[in-house]
MARROPA-393586 format. One record per residue: residue number from 0; z, x, y of N, C-alpha, C in turn. Coordinates in steps of 0.1 Angstrom, whole numbers. Atoms other than C-alpha are relative to their C-alpha. Layout:
BEGIN
i, n_w, n_u, n_v, ca_w, ca_u, ca_v, c_w, c_u, c_v
NUM, Z, X, Y, Z, X, Y, Z, X, Y .
...
END
This chain:
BEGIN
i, n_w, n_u, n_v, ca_w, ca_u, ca_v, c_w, c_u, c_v
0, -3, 10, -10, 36, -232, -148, 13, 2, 7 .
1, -14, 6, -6, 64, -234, -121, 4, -11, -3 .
2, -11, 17, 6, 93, -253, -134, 9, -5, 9 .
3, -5, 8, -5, 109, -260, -101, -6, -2, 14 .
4, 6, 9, -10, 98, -283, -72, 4, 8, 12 .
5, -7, -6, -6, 103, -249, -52, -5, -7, 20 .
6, 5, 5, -12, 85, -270, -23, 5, -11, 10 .
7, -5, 11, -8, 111, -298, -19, 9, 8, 1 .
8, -14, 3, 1, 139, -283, -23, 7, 17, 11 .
9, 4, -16, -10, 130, -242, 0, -11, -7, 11 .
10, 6, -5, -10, 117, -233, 31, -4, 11, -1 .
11, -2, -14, -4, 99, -203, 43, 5, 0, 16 .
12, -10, -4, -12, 120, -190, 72, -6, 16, 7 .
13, 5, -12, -6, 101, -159, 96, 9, 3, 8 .
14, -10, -2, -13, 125, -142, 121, -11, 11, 8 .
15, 5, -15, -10, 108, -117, 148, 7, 0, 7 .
16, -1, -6, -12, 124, -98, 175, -7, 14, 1 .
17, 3, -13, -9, 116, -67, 196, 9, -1, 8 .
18, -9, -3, -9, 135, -48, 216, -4, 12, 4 .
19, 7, -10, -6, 124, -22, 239, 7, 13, -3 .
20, -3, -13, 3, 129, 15, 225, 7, 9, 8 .
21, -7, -5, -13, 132, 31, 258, -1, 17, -4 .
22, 10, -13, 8, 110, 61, 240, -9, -1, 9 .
23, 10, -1, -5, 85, 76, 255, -6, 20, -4 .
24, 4, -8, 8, 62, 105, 241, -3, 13, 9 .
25, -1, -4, -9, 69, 135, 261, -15, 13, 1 .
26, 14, -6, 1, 33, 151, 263, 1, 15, 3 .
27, -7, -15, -3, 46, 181, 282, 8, 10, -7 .
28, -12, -10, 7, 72, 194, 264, -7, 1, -16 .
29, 5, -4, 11, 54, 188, 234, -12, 7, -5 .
30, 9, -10, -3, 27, 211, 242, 10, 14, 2 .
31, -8, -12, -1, 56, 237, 254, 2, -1, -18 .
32, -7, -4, 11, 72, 236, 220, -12, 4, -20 .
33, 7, -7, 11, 40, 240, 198, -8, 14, 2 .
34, 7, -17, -3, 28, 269, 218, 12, 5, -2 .
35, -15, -11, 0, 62, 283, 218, 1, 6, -18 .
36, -2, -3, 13, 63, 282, 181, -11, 3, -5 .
37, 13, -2, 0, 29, 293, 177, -5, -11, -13 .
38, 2, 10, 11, 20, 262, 150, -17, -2, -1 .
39, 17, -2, 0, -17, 261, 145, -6, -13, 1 .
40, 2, 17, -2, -18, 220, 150, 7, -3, 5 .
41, -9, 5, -9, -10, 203, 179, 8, -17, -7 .
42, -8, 9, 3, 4, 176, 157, 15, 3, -9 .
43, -17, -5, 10, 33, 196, 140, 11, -4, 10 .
44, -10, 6, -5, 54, 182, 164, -1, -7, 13 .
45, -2, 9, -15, 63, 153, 190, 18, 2, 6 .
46, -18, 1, -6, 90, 155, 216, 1, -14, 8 .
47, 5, 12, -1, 99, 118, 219, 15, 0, 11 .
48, -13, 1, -13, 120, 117, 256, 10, -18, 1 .
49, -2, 14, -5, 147, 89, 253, 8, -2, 14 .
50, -11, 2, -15, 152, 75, 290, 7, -8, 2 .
51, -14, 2, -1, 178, 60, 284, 14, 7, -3 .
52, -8, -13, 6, 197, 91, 273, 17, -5, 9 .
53, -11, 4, -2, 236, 82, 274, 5, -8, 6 .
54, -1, 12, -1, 235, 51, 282, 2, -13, -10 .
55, -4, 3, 8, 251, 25, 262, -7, -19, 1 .
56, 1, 15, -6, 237, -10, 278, -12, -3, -8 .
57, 10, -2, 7, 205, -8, 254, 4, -7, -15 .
58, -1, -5, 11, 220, -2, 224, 9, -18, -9 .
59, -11, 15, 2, 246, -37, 228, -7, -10, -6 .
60, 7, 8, 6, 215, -54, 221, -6, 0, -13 .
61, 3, 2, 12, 201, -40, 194, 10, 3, -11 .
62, -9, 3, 10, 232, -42, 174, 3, -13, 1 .
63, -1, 16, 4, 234, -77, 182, -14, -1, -12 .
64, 12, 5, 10, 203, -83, 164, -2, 9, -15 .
65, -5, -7, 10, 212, -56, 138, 10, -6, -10 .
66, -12, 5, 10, 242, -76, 128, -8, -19, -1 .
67, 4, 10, 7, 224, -109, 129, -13, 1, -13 .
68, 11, -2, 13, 196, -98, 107, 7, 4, -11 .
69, -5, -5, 14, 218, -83, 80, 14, -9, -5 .
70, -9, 10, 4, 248, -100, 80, -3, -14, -1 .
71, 4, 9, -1, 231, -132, 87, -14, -8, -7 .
72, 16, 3, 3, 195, -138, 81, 3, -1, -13 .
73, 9, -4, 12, 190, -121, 50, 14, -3, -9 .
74, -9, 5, 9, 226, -131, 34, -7, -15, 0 .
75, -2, 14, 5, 220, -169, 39, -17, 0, -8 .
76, 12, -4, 2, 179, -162, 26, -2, 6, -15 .
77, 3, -12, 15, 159, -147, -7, -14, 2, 4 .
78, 15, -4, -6, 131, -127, -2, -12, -7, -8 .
79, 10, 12, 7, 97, -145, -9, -12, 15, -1 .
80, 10, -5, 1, 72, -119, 6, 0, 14, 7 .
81, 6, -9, -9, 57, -88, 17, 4, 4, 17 .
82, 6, 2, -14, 54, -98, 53, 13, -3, 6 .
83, -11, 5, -6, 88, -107, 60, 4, -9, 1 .
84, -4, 13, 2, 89, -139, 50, 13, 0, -12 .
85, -12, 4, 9, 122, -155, 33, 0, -11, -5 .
86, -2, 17, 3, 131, -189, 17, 15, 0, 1 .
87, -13, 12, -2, 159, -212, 26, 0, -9, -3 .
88, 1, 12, 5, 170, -235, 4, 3, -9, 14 .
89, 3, 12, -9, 166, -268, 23, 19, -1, 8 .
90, -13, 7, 1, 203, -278, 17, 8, 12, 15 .
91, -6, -2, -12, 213, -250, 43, -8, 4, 16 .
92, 6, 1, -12, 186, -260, 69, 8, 1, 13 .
93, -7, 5, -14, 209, -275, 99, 8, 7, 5 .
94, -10, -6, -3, 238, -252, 97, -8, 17, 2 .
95, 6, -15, -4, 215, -218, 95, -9, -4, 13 .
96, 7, 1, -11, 192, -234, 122, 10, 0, 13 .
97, -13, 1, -17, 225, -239, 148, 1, 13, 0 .
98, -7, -15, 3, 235, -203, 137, -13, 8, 8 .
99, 12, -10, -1, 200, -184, 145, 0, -9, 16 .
100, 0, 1, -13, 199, -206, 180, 9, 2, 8 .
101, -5, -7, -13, 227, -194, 192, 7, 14, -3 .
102, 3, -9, 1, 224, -164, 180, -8, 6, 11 .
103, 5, -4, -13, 197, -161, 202, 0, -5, 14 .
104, -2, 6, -10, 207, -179, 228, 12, 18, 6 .
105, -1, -9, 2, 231, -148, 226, -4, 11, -1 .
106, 12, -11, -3, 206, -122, 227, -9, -3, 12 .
107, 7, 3, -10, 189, -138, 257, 10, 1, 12 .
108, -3, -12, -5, 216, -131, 274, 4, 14, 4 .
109, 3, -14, 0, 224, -100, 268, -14, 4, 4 .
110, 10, -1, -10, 190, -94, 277, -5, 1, 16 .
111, -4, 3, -15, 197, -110, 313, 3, 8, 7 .
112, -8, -9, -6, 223, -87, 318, -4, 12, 0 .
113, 3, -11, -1, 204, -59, 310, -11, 6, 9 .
114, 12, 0, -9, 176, -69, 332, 5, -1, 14 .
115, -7, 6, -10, 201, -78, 359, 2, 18, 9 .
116, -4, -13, -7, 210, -40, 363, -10, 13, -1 .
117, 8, -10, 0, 179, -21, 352, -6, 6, 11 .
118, 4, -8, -8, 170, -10, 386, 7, 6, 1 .
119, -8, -7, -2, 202, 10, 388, 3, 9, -12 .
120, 9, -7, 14, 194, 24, 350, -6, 9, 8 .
121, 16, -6, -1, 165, 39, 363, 7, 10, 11 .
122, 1, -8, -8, 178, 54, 395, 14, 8, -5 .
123, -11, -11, 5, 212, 66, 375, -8, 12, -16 .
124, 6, -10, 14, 185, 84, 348, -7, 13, 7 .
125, 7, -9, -6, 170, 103, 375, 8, 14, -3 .
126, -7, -13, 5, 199, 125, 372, 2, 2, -8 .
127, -2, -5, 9, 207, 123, 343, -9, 6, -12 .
128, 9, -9, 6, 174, 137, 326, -10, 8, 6 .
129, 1, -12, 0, 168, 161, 350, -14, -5, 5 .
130, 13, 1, -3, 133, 173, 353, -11, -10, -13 .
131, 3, 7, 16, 127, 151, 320, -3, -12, 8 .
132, 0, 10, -10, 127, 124, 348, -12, -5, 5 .
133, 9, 4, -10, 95, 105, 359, 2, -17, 0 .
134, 0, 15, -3, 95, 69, 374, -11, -9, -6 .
135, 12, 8, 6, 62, 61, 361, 1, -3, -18 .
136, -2, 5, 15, 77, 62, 325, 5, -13, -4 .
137, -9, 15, 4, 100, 29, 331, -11, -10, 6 .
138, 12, 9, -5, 83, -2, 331, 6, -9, 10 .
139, -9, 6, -8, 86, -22, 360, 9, -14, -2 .
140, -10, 6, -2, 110, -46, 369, -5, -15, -4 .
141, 5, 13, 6, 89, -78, 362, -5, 2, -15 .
142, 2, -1, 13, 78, -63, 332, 7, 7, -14 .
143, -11, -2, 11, 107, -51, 312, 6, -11, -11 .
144, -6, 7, 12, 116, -83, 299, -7, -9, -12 .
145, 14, 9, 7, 82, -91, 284, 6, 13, -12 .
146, 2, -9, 9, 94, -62, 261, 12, -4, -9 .
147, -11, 9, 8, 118, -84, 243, -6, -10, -5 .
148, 4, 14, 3, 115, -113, 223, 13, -2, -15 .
149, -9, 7, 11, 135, -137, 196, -9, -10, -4 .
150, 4, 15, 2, 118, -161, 175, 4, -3, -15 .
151, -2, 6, 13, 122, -181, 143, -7, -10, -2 .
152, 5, 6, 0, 101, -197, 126, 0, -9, -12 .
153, -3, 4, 13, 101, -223, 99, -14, -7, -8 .
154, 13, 0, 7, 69, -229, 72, 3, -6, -14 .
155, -2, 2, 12, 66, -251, 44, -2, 8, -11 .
156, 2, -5, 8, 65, -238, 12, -16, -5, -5 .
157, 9, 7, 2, 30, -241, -2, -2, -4, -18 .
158, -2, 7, 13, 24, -256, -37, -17, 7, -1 .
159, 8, 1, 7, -7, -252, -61, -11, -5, 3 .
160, 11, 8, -8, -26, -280, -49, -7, -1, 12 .
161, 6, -2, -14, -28, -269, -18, -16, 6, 3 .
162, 15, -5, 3, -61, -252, -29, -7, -8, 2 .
163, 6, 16, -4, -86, -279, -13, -17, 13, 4 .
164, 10, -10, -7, -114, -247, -5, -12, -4, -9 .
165, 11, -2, 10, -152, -249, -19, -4, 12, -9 .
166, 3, -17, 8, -152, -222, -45, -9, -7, -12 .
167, 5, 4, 11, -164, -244, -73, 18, -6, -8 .
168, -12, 1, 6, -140, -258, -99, 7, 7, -8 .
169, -8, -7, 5, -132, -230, -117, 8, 9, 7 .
170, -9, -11, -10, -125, -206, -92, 17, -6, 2 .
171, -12, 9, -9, -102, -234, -76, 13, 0, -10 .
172, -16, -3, 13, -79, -235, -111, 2, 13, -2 .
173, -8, -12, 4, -79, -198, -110, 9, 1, 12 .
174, -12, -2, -12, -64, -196, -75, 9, -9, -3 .
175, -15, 8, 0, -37, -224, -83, 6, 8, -10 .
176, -13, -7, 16, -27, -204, -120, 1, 11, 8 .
177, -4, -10, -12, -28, -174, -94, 12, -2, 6 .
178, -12, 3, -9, -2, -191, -70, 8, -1, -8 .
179, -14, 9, 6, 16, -207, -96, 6, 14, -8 .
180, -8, -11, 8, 23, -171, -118, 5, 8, 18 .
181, -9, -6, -13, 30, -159, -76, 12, -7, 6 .
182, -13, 7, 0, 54, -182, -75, 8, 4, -4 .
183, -13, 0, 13, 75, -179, -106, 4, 9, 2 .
184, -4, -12, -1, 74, -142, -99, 10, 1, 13 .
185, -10, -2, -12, 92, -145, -64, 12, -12, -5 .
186, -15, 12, -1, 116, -173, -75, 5, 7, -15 .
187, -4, -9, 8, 121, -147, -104, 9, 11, 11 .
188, 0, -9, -8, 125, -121, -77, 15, -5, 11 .
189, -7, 6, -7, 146, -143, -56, 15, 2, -11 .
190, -11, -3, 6, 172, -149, -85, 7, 11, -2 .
191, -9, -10, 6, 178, -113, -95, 6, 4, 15 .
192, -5, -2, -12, 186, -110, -55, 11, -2, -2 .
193, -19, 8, -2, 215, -135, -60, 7, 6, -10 .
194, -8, -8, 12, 224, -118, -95, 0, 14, 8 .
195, -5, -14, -9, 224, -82, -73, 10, -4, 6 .
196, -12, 2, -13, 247, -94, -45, 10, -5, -10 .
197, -15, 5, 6, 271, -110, -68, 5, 10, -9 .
198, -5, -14, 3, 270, -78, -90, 7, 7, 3 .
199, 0, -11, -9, 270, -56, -67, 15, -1, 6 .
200, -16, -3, -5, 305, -69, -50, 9, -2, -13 .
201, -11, -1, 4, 321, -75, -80, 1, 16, -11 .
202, -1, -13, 1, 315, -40, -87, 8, 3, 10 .
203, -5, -4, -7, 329, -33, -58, 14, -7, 0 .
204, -14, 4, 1, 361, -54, -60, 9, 6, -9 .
205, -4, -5, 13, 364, -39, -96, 4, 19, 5 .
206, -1, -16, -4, 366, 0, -81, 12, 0, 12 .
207, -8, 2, -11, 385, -13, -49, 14, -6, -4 .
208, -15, 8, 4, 416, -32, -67, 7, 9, -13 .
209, -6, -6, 6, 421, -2, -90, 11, 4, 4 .
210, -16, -7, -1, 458, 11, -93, -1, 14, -2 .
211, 3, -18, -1, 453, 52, -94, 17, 2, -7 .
212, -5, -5, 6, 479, 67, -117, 6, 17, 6 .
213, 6, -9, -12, 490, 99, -92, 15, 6, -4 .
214, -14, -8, -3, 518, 124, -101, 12, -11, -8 .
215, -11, 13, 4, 531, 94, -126, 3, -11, 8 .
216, -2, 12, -14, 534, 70, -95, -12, -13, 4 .
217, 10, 8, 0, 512, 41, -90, -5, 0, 14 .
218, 6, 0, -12, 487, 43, -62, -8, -12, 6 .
219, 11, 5, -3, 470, 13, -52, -11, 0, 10 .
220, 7, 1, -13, 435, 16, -33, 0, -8, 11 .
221, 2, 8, -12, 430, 8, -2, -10, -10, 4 .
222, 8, 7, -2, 407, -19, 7, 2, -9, 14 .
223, -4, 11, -17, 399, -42, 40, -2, -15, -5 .
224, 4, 16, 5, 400, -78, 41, -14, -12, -3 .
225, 13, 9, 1, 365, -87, 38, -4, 6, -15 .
226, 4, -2, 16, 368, -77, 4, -1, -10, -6 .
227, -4, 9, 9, 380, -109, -5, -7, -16, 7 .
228, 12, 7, -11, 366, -127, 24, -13, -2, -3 .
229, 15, 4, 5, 331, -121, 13, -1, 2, -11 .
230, -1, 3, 14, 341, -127, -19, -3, -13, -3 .
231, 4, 13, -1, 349, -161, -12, -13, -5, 7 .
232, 14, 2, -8, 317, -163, 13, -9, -2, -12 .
233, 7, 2, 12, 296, -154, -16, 0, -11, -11 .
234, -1, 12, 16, 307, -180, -46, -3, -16, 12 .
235, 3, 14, -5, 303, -206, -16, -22, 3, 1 .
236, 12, 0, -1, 268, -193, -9, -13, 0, -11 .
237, 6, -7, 10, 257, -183, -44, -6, -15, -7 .
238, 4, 14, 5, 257, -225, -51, -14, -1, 9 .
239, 13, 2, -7, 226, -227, -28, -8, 6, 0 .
240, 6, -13, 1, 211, -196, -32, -1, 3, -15 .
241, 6, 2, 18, 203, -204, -71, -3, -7, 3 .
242, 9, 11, 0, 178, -221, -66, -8, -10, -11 .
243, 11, 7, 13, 160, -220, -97, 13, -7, -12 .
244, -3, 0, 9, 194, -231, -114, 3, 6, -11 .
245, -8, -10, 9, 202, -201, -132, 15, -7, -10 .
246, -14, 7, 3, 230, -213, -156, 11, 12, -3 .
247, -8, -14, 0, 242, -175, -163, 5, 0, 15 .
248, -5, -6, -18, 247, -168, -122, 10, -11, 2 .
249, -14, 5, -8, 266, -200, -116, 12, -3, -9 .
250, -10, -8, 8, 290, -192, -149, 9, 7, 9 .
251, -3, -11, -8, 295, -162, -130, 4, -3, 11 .
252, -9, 8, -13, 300, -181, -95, 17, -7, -6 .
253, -16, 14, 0, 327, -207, -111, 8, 10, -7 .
254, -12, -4, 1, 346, -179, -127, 6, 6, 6 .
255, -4, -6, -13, 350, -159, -98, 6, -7, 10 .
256, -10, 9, -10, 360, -186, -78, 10, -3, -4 .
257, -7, 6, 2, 383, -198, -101, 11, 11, 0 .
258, -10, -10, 0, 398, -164, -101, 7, 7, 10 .
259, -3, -3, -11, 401, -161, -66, 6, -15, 6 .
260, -8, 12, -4, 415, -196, -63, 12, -2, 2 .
261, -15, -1, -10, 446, -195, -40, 4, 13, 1 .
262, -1, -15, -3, 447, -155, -36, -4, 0, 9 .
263, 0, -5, -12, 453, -141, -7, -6, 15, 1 .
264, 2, -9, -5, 445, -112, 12, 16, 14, -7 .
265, -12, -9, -5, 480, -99, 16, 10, -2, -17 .
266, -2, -1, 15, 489, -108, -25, -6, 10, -4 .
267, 8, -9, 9, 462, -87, -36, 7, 14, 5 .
268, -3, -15, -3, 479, -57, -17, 19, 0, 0 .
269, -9, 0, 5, 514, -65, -21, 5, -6, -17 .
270, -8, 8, 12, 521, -83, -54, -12, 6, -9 .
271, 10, -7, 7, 505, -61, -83, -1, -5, -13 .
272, 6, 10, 9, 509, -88, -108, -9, -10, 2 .
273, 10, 8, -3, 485, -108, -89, -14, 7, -1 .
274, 9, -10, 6, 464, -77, -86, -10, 3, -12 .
275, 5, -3, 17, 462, -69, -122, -5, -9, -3 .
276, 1, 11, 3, 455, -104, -129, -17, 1, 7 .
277, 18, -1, -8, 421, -104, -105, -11, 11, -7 .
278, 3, -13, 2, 414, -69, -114, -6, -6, -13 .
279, -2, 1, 18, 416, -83, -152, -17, -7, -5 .
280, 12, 12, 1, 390, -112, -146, -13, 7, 7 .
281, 13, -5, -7, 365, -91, -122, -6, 10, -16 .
282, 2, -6, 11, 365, -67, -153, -9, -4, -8 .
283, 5, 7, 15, 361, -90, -181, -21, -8, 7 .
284, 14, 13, -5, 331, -110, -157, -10, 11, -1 .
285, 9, -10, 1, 315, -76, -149, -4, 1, -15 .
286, 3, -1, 20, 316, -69, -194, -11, -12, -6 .
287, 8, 11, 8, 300, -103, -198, -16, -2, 7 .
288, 12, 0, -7, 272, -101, -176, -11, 6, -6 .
289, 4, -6, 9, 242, -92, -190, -17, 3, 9 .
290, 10, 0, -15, 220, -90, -154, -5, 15, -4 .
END
């Protein structure tokens, strides 16, 4: 049986976009190059023309949406499914929903502006790819911006009961012990997410705040400030993102916090009794862990 009410207290959360490639499959050239190489199947190779070739106005977009998906999405999130679906605990509905709309409110324009200048794209590609060049590869002007999209979507969680189908009554309790062990397994699956990420950096703070020993001289590494930054990020996130109540993970949250409570950036790299001191406790946390 699921032991927690993962239906009051999660969402499932869908994100899609698209964004136009600006690929196109060069049929000619890929005929030159498998007769050239005498290959005995015309599938040993595609020559995939991009017409946007050195052009940078493309690319603005899909790193927007590159940095919202990874830095965003899938930090505040725990994977549920297959398909792309995630869960969000409830508690940070309001604040990730403002976030994701203007986010994309932010990718719509960018989009705008990309649509604003694509006729002049198109006639500055002529030159620049040459005989590689046909007009009939770009799509037109009304219909470039259908080759985009942003959406979000949000889906309750479903429960057990929700089984209401005519199978008979047995079937019907096999499909709910069905859901209910596909549950436990993703809210299983879910936790060891949050025990990975919290791992995972304090492995990495542990490697990054080492002192190097160098010719008898003390070397300390180098490190950037989002070491410590998404240090604190994390012990704030990691309270909501245990969902199931893990009592080991949030141990591990409240010592970390407590060890980064009132440390700076610019401590950790000048003052190396504060150092050793962090260094001491990322250690000992990593030794006790048992993830």
């Amino acid at each position: 049986m699921t032991r927690y009410n993962i239906d009051t207290c999660s969402l499932l959360v869908e994100f899609n976009t698209s964004v136009w490639t600006a690929r196109k499959l060069d049929k000619g050239s890929t005929d030159e190059l498998v007769n050239s190489k005498h290959a005995g199947s015309k599938d040993a190779a595609r020559v995939n023309k991009h017409l946007l070739a050195g052009r940078s106005e493309l690319d603005v977009i899909s790193k927007h949406i590159g940095n919202v998906r990874n830095r965003f999405f899938y930090q505040q999130t725990l994977p549920w499914s297959d398909k792309g679906l995630r869960l969000l605990p409830s508690i940070k509905f309001i604040e990730f929903n403002k976030r994701m709309d203007e986010e994309g409110e932010r990718f719509w324009q960018l989009v705008n502006d990309f649509v604003a200048i694509y006729p002049s794209l198109i006639t500055a590609q002529a030159m620049a790819l040459g005989d590689l060049f046909s007009r009939d590869e770009f799509p037109s002007v009304d219909a470039i911006q259908q080759k985009f999209a942003y959406s979000i979507n949000y889906i309750p969680v479903p429960t057990a009961g929700d089984f209401r189908i005519d199978v008979g009554n047995a079937a019907t309790q096999e499909l709910k012990e069905r859901y209910e062990k596909f549950t436990q397994e993703r809210l299983d699956a879910a936790t060891r997410d949050t025990q990975n990420r919290l791992k995972e950096h304090l492995e990495r703070m542990a490697k990054q705040l080492t002192v190097d020993i160098v010719a008898g001289e003390s070397k300390p590494r180098v490190f950037q400030d989002s070491l410590l930054d998404s240090a604190l990020d994390l012990v704030e996130d990691v309270k909501s993102l245990n969902i199931t109540g893990d009592p080991e993970l949030e141990r591990v949250r409240k010592e970390l916090e407590r060890a980064l409570l009132g440390v700076s950036t610019k401590e950790l790299r000048k003052d190396m009794a504060v150092r050793t001191d962090v260094k001491a406790e990322v250690d000992a946390l990593l030794k006790s862990i048992s993830w």
